[in-house]
C-alpha angles and dihedrals in degrees: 000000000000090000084057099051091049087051092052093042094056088053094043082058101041091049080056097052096052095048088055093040091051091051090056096050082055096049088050089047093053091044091049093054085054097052112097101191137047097239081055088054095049090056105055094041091055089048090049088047088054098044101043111031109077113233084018101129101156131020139176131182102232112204122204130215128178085006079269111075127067119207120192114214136177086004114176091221148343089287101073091032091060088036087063095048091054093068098039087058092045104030086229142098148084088295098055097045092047088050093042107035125004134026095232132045112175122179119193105180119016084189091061092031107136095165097075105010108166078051090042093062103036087046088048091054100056089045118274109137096170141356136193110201122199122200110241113179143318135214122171114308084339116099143169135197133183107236114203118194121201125193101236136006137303090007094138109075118164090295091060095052098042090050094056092040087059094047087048090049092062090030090058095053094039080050087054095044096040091055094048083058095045090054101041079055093043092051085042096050087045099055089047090057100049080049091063097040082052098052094049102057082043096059091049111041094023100235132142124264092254087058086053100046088048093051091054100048074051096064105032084060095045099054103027097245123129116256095242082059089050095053090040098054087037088055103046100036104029093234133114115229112242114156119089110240121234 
């Protein structure tokens, strides 16, 4: 009977636990859909790491470019920032496996790490004792990956992983959607910009919009500068580039 009723309470607790852990993942969901840029993103994704995966004391959201270069962002500390660098400097680690090859990456023990070893020792000796990675997203030779840092070893079990694999799972679609925001502003600032360069040329030498435009992809191609650069110089200098850069 006791057995039972221990049995009962732990899935009582459990129940409960589920049923918080589920209002929070909606919360996150709903901030996320708020959020308008990716920084944004990355924040609240961390905070919800911290607060959510059991054994999870630090976090950082790494961000790969070339296939080559980490980037650490949002990071809660210097540990996961350094932790970042490492495997930049070396092209090996938990990160870069979890963004490249498999969805989870989970390290128990740095100290007894034999995947990454030259990565293992120097992490171990800023600190790091274990990591869980989750796979974010990938496009092209651009990847992210979740990095989760305990304070000792073995503090992620099943429930770690299944919780960040719920928060990158939202995190994943809000990045997609953040950086589909960042460019649309980016193409709209920039067309706002070449229609300013273009006025003004129209205004002093009383052309048509066509001419001036004609007279900026000019230069751009002339002096190997993007078009973008062109308008904004222009812009801010009055001046057209001319001069071919080195």
């Amino acid at each position: 009977m006791t057995a039972f009723t221990n049995t009962q309470d732990s899935a009582d607790r459990a129940s409960v636990i589920s049923a918080i852990l589920a209002g929070r993942l909606s919360e996150l969901a709903r901030d996320l859909q708020h959020d308008q840029d990716t920084e944004a993103v990355l924040t609240d994704v961390v905070r919800a790491v911290l607060e959510l995966v059991p054994g999870a004391v630090d976090a950082s959201i790494s961000l790969v470019t070339g296939r080559r270069t980490v980037e650490s962002r949002a990071a809660s500390g210097e540990l996961p920032r350094k932790a970042d660098e490492l495997q930049s400097e070396m092209r090996q680690g938990p990160c870069l496996d979890a963004a490249y090859e498999q969805r989870v990456v989970r390290v128990p023990d740095l100290s007894n790490e034999v995947r990454w070893p030259a990565f293992a020792r120097a992490a171990y000796d800023i600190g790091a004792r274990s990591m869980l990675c989750i796979q974010l997203f990938v496009n092209g030779d651009n990847l992210g990956a979740l990095n989760l840092y305990g304070a000792d070893v073995n503090p992620f079990d099943e429930d770690s992983e299944q919780t960040a694999l719920l928060i990158g799972a939202h995190a994943a679609v809000a990045l997609s959607d953040a950086r589909e925001i960042d460019q649309l502003t980016e193409a709209l600032g920039t067309r706002d910009l070449i229609g300013q360069a273009k006025g003004i040329l129209m205004e002093r030498f009383k052309i048509t919009h066509q001419q001036a435009f004609v007279i900026l992809t000019r230069a751009s191609s002339e002096s190997n500068i993007k078009l973008r650069d062109v308008a904004a110089h222009l812009t801010h200098s009055g001046e057209v580039i001319t001069t071919r850069k080195k």
